[in-house]
C-alpha positions in Angstrom: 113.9 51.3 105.3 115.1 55.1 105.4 114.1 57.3 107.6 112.4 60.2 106.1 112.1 62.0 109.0 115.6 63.1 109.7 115.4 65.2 106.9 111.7 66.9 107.7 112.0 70.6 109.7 108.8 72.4 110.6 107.5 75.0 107.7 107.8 78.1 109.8 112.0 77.1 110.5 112.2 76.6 106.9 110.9 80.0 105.5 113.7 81.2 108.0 116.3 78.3 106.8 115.5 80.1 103.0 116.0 83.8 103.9 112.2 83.3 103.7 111.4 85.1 106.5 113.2 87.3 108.8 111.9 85.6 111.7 110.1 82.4 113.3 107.0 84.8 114.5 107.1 86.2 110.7 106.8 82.6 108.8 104.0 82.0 111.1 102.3 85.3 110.5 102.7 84.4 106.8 101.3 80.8 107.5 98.1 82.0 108.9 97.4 84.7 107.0 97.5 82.1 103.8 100.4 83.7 102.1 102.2 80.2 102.4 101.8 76.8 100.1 102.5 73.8 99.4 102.1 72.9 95.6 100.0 69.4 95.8 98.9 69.3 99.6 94.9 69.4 100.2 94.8 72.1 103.0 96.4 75.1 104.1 99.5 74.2 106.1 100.0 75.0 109.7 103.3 76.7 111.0 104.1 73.3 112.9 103.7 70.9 109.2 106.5 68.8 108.8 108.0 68.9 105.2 111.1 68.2 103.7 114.1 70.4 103.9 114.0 70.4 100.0 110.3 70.8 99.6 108.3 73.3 96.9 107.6 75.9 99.1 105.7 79.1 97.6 105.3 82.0 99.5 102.9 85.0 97.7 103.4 88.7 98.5 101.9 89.5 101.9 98.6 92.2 100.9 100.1 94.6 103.2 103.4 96.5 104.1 103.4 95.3 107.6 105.3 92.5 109.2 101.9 90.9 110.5 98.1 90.9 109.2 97.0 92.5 112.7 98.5 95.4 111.8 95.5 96.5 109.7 93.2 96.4 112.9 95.4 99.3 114.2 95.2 100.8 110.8 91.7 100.9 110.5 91.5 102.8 114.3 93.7 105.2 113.4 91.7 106.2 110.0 88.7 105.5 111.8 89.1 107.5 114.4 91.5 110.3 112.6 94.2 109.9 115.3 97.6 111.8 114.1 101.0 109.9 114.8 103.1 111.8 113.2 105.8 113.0 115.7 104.4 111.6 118.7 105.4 109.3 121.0 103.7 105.5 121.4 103.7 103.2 123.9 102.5 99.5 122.3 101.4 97.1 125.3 101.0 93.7 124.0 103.9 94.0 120.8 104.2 90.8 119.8 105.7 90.5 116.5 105.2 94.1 116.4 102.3 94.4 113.8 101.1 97.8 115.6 104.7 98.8 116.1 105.3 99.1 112.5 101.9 100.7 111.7 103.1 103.8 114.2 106.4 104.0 112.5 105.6 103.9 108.9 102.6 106.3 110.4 105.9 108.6 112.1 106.1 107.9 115.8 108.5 109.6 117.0 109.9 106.7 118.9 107.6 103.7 120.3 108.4 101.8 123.2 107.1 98.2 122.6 105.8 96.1 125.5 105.6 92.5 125.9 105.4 89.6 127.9 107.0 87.0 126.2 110.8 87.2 124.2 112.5 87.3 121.1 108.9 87.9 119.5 109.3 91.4 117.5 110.4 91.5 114.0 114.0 92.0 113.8 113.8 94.6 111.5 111.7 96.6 114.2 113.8 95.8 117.1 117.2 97.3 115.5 114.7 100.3 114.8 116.6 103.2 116.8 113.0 105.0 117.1 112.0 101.2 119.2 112.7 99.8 122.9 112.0 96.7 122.8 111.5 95.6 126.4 110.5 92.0 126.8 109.5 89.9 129.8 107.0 92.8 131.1 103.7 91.8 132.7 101.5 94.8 131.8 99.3 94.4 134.5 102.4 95.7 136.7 104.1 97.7 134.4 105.3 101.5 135.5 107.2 104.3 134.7 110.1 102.4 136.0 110.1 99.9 133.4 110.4 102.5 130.8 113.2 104.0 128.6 114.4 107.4 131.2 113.4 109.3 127.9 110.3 108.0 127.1 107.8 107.8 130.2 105.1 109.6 129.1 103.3 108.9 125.8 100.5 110.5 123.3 99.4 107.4 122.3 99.0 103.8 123.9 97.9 101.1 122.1 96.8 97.6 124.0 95.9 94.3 122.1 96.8 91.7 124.8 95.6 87.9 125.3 94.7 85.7 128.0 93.9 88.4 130.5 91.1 91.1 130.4 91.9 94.5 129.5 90.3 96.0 132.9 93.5 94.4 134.5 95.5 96.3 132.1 93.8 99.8 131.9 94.5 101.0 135.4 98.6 101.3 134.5 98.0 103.6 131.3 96.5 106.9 132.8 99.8 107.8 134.9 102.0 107.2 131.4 99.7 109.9 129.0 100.4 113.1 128.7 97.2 115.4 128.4 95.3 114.8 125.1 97.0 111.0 124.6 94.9 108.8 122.7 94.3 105.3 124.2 93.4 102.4 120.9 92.8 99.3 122.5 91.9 95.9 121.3 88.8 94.3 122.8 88.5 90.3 122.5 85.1 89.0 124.0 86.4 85.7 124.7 88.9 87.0 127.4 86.6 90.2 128.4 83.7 87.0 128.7 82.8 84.7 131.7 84.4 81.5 131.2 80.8 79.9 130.9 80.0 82.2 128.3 82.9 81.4 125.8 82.0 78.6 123.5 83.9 76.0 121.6 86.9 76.8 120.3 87.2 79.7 122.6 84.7 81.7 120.5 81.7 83.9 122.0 78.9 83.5 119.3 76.4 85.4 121.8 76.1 88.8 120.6 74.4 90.1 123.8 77.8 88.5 125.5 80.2 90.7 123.1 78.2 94.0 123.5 78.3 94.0 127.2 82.0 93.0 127.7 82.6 96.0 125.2 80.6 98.2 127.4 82.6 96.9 130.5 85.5 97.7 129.0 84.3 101.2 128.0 83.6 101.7 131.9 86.2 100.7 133.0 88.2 103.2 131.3 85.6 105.9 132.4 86.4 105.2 135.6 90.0 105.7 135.3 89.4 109.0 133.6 90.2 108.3 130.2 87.0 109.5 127.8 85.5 107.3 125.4 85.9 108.5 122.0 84.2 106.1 119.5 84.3 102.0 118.9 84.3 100.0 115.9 84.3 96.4 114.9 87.6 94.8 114.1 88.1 94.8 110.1 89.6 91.0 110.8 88.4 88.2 112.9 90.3 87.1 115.9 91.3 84.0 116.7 88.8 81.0 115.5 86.5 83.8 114.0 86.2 85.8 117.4 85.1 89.0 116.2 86.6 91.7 117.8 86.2 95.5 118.7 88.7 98.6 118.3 87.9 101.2 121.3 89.4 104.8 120.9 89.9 106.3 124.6 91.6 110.1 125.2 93.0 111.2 128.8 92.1 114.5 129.7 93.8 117.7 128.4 
């Protein structure tokens, strides 16, 4: 009997294998934002499905010009809110594949230094970008001026959409980084703001009393530090299993 598993790779390396995608973040970006399928199979497939390396895979134009879906939260903050980017300098804590990244430089950051955790994450195209520093393997929770680019240690615009840890940890490094007048966009997900008791199957906080307050903690919390609230709104796309999410405009002192 042959073995038809020697010649089954994982979707995401595939897109990649085909020129497909630039990167292994991308294809999975693509996967889950349902741009991604397989002629005959009877669900979406998952980054991780095995197929073979000579499947029929279809991939549809992406609805947006960014290298990830989450892009369009930061889009909708920056028209919600009016917030100018043009010639200024960002600061993007929690880059990832670098979805907010590439929303500030088509916007025209000046330069964006992009902050992240993890490694080899960000969009190629956007980490040969000469207006980027990519600097990876940075806890933001510690992160400070040292860390930075000699250049670019002050910044009129942070943005912060980070998991697994609550943005109050987070907040307290940003004031000493903003010039006056910087404008703080950050990401609020309930079901790491939320008691562990309080987040429900799935990871998903279904209690709208729950996702109010940890908004409002979040919102004092940045009071406290001295950055002014400026307006919140609700996250044009869900979060994770369906989390819905909140978009919170902040502005340091002038």
């Amino acid at each position: 009997m042959t073995d038809t598993r020697a010649s089954r790779v994982r979707l995401d390396a595939l897109l990649v294998q085909r020129g497909l995608a630039s990167s292994r973040e991308r294809a999975r970006a693509l996967i889950l934002a349902g741009h991604v399928s397989l002629p005959g199979a009877s669900a979406p497939p998952k980054p991780g499905h095995l197929v073979r390396e000579d499947a029929d895979v279809q991939v549809r134009q992406a609805d947006h010009p960014y290298v990830g879906r989450g892009a369009l939260k930061l889009v909708h903050a920056l028209d919600s809110f009016a917030i100018p980017v043009e010639g200024r300098v960002a600061l993007d804590i929690g880059a990832s594949t670098g979805g907010f990244t590439d929303v500030l430089l088509q916007r025209g950051a000046a330069h964006v230094v992009a902050v992240d955790v993890g490694h080899n994450q960000m969009d190629w195209r956007l980490r040969s970008n000469l207006r980027v520093s990519c600097l990876e393997r940075i806890n933001a929770r510690h992160l400070t001026a040292g860390d930075l680019p000699a250049d670019h240690r002050l910044f009129d615009i942070v943005t912060a959409d980070v998991s697994f840890i609550s943005l109050r940890y987070i907040l307290p490094v940003v004031p000493p980084l903003l010039r006056p007048g910087a404008d703080v966009i950050t990401l609020v997900k309930p079901q790491f703001e939320a008691g562990r008791e309080e987040v429900g199957k799935h990871g998903v906080v279904r209690d709208e009393a729950v996702r109010a307050r940890v908004l409002a903690e979040v919102i004092d919390a940045a009071g406290a530090l001295g950055l002014e609230a400026q307006g919140h709104t609700a996250s044009p796309i869900e979060g994770m299993e369906g989390n819905l999410e909140w978009l919170a405009h902040f502005r340091s002192r002038a």
